[in-house]
N, C-alpha and C positions, 0 to 999 in steps of 0.2 A: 490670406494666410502666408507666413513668412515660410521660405523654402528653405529648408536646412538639410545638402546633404547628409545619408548618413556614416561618411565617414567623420563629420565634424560633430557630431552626436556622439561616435567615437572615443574621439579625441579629449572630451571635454570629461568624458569616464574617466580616461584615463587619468589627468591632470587631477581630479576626483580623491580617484583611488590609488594615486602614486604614492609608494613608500612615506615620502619625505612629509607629504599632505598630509598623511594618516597621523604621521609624531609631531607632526605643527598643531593637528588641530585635536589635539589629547584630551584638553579642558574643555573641547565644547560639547555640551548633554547629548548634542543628534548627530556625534560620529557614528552612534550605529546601526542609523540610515543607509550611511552610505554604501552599506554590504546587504540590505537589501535586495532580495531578487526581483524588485521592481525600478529600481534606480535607474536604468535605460527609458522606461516610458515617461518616468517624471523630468528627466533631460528632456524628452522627444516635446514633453508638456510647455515646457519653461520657452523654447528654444522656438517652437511654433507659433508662442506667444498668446498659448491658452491659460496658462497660472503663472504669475510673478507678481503675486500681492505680497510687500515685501512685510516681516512684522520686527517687533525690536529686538535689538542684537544682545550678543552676550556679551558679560565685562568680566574676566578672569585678574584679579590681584597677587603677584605670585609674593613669595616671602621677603622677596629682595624688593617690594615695594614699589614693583612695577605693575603697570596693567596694561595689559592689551582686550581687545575687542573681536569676536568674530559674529558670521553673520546670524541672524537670528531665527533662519531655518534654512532647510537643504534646497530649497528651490531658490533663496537668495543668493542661496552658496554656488549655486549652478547659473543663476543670472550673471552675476561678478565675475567668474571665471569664461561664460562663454562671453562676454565684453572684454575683456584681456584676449581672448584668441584673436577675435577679430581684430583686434588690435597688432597682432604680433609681428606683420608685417614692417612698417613705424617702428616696434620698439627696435628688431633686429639689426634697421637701418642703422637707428641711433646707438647702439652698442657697438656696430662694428665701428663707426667714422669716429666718434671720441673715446671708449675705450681702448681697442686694441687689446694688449697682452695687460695693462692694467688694474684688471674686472678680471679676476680670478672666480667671480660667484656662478650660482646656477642659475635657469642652465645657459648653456652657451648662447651665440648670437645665430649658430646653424640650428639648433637644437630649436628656439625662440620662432625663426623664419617657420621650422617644417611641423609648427605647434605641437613639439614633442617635450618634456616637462626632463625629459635626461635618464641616463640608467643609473646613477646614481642612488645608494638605498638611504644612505644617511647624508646628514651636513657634513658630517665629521668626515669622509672623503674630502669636501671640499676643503675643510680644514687643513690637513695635509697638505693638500697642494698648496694651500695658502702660504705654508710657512716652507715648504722646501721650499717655492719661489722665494719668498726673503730669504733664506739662507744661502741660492744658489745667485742672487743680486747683491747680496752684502759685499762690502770692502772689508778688507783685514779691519778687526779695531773699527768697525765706525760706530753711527750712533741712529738707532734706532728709533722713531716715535711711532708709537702707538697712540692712534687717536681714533676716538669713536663718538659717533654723533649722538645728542643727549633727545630721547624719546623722537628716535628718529621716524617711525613707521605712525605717530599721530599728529607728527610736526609737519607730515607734506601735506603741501596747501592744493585743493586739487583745483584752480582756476586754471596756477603756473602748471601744472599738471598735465591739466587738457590743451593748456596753450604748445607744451612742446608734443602734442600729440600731432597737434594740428601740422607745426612745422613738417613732422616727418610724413606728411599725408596719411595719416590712418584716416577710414574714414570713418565722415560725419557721423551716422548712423549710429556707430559703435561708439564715438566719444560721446552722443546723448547718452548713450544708454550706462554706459562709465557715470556718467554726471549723478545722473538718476538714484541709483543706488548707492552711490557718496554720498550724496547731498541727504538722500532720506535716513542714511547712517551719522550723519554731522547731524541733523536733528534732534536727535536724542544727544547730542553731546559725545558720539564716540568719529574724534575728530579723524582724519590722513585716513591709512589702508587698515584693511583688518589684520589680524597673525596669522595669514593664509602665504601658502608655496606660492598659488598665482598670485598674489603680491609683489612679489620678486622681479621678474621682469618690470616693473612699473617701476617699483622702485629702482634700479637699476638704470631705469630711463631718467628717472629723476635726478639723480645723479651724474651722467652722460656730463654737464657741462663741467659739472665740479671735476672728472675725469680730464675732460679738454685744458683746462686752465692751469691745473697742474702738470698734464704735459706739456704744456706752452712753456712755462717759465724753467723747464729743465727738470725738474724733480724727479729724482727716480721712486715711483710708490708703484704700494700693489693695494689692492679692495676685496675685502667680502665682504658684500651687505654694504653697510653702514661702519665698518671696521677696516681703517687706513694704517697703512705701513708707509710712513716715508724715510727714506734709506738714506744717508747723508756723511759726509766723508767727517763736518767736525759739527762742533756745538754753535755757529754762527749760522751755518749752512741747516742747520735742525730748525734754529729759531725760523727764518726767512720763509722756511718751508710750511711751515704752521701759521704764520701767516699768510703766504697766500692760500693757507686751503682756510684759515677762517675767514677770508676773506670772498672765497669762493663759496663757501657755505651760505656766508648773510646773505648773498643776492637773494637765495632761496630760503630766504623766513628761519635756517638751520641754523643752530650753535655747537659745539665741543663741549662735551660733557667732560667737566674739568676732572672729578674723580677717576676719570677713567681713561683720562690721558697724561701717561709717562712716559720717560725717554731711558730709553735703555743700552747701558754700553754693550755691545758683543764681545764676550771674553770674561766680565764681570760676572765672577759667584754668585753675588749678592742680588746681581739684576736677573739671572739667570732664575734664581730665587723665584724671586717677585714676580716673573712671566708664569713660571708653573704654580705658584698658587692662585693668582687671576685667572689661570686656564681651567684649574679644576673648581673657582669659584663658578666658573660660566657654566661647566657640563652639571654643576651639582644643581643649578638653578631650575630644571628642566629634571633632573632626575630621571632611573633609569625604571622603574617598575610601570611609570605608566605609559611612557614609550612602546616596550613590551607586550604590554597588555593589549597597547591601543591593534599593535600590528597581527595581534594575533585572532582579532575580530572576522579578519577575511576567512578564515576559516571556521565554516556553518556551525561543525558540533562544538566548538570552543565556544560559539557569542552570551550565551547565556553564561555561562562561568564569568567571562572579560568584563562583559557588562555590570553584573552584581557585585565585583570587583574595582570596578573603576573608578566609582566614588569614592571610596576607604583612600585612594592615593593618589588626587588631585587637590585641589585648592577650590574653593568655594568659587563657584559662577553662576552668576545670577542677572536677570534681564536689568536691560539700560532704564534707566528713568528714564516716564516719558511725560517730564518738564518739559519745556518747550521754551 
């Protein structure tokens, strides 16, 4: 039997049941598991290595013609996330050594070390910080690109994945156990990470080199997520820049999602424009009733309401084929 303090039983509650976790995982049918008054023993289950028979995932299509994937029960969901703790060591390394000030995303690389998920309630903190950092790195007049990576979260390939795990010595153990429940997720066809908070660090690691390389060649950028800012004095200096980060993307199977990457002048109305209705295309994508809803689960005499609810203002999700 596998020993799992229990403060890392804890831990992996909490990562669980953080804020940000709760409005990620909105569309999936068994958020309201996770407010369960037994969700500590089904950790204590998972974690001991008495139940993690994993079953198939869910595939959520949002209106903007996207899909993402999460897992296909709550003990999956607690497998996945206590294989990222363990891991968290590795990812920390690798965020502090090629990020730096870079990686503006959640949570941090102290945060990541002490497998704490951040005090953070929304993205949308992060957001902010995202962009006063561009604002407070811009040059008078320069030119901004916005680039963002095109179905970035099914596009990582988890070999290159585990292979930079390895480098940062996380260990063995926990990178099977990572493989495990990718690989049995890639099976049905729902390829990379799922639309999970602990995704984030992974992802984040994932990225680390494309972080390095653009600091290497001079670039001034900032990141959240999958959402690059490179800050540039003119339009020669924009171009250069976009190449080396498409360039930094292919090594890792990643491309630039062309509709979604523009260059924008500071000081321009017109661009000014076009940032704030791309801004409110993204919040609207996600919508605010079942955020709401989802977060007011934690609270016992609300669930029955939230729940009867939550269907009426989500998007249809439904299990993964299991073609093979």
């Amino acid at each position: 039997m596998t020993h799992v303090p229990t403060t890392e039983i804890a831990l992996i509650e909490r990562w669980i049941k953080h804020s940000i976790s709760v409005r990620l995982s909105v569309h999936w049918p068994l958020l309201h598991e996770v407010f369960r008054p037994d969700l500590t023993d089904r950790i204590e289950r998972v974690t001991r290595e008495k139940q993690h028979c994993f079953s198939a995932p869910w595939i959520v299509r949002f209106a903007t013609n996207k899909t993402y994937y999460y897992p296909g029960s709550l003990e999956d969901y607690i497998y996945f996330v206590w294989a990222v703790l363990r891991c968290r060591s590795a990812i920390s390394q690798a965020k502090e050594q090629n990020s730096g000030s870079i990686d503006v995303g959640p949570p941090s690389a102290i945060e990541i070390a002490q497998g704490d998920p951040g005090q953070a309630k929304f993205l949308g903190q992060y957001w902010l910080k995202f962009e006063r950092h561009v604002n407070q790195n811009a040059y008078n007049k320069s030119i901004v690109v916005h680039a963002d990576v095109r179905r970035f979260f099914s596009s990582i390939e988890t070999p290159i994945l585990t292979e930079q795990l390895l480098v940062h010595q996380a260990p063995v153990e926990a990178i099977k156990q990572l493989r495990q429940v990718l690989d049995f997720w890639k099976s049905y066809d729902c390829r990379g990470l799922p639309f999970l908070y602990a995704s984030w660090p992974l992802s984040n690691l994932y990225l680390s080199t494309v972080d390095a390389e653009l600091k290497k060649s001079g670039a001034s950028t900032v990141r959240l997520g999958d959402d690059f800012r490179l800050i540039c004095r003119n339009t020669e200096e924009s171009q250069e820049s976009i190449q080396t980060l498409t360039s930094a993307l292919g090594k890792l199977g990643l491309t630039l999602a062309a509709e979604k990457t523009w260059i924008e002048q500071l000081g321009s109305r017109a661009d000014n424009k076009e940032r704030n209705r791309r801004t409110r295309q993204g919040i609207m994508k996600h919508g605010f009733v079942q955020p709401l809803l989802a977060q007011t689960l934690q609270y016992r005499i609300l669930q029955p309401i939230s729940t009867a609810l939550l269907p009426k203002f989500r998007f249809p999700c439904h299990r993964a084929n299991q073609q093979r």
